[in-house]
N, C-alpha and C positions, 0 to 999 in steps of 0.2 A: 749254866755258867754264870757266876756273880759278875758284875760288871766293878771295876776297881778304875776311879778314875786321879784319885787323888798324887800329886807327886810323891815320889817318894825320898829326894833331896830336895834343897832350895836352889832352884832352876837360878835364879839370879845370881847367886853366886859362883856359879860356873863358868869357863870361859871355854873349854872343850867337850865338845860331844861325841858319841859314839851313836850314826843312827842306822838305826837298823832298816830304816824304810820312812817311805812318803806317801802319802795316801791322800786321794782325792776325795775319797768316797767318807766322812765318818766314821760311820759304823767298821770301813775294814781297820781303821787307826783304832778302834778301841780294842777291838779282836787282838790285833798286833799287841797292843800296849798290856790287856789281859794276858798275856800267853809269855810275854817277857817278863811278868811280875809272878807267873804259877812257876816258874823256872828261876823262881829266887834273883834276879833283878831288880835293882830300884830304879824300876824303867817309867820314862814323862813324856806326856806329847809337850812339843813345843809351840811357838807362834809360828802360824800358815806362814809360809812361804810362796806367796802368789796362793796358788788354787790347793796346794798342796801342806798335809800335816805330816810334822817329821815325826818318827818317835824315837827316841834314842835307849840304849840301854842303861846309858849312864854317864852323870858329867864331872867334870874334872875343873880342878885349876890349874894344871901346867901338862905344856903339851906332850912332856917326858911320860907324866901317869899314863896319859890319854894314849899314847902312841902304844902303850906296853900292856896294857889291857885290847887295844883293837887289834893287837899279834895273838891273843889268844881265843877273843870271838874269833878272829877272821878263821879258825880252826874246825868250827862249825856253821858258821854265818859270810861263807864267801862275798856277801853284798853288804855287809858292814864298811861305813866309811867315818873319817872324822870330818865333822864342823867343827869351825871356829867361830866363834862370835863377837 
């Protein structure tokens, strides 16, 4: 499996996130971040959060996009939540 680390929007311009998971470990956030980009996602890790790396699916600027995209992961990603930032 190729390792894909680059963003795939501009994280700073975001202000809602959709994350799929946290990860202590590195190597599992890359796994993560890999597996949501072979499933057609423009999925990014973010900045640690304490010990922990977010990875999200994908970010938004208004909380309306953001709320109506995590209604259709939460469909198959029951542990999908949103950040804000």
């Amino acid at each position: 499996m190729s390792t894909v680390t680059e963003a795939a929007f501009d994280v700073s311009s975001k202000k809602y996130f959709i994350i799929g998971g946290c990860f202590e470990v590195p190597e599992n956030a890359e796994r993560f971040l890999n597996l949501l980009k072979e499933k057609g996602y423009p999925a990014s890790k973010l900045s640690k959060l304490g010990r922990l790396t977010p990875v999200c699916y994908n970010g938004y600027l208004t909380k309306e996009d953001a709320l109506a995209e995590l209604s259709r992961i939460k469909a198959h990603d029951g542990n999908a939540w949103l950040m804000a930032k």
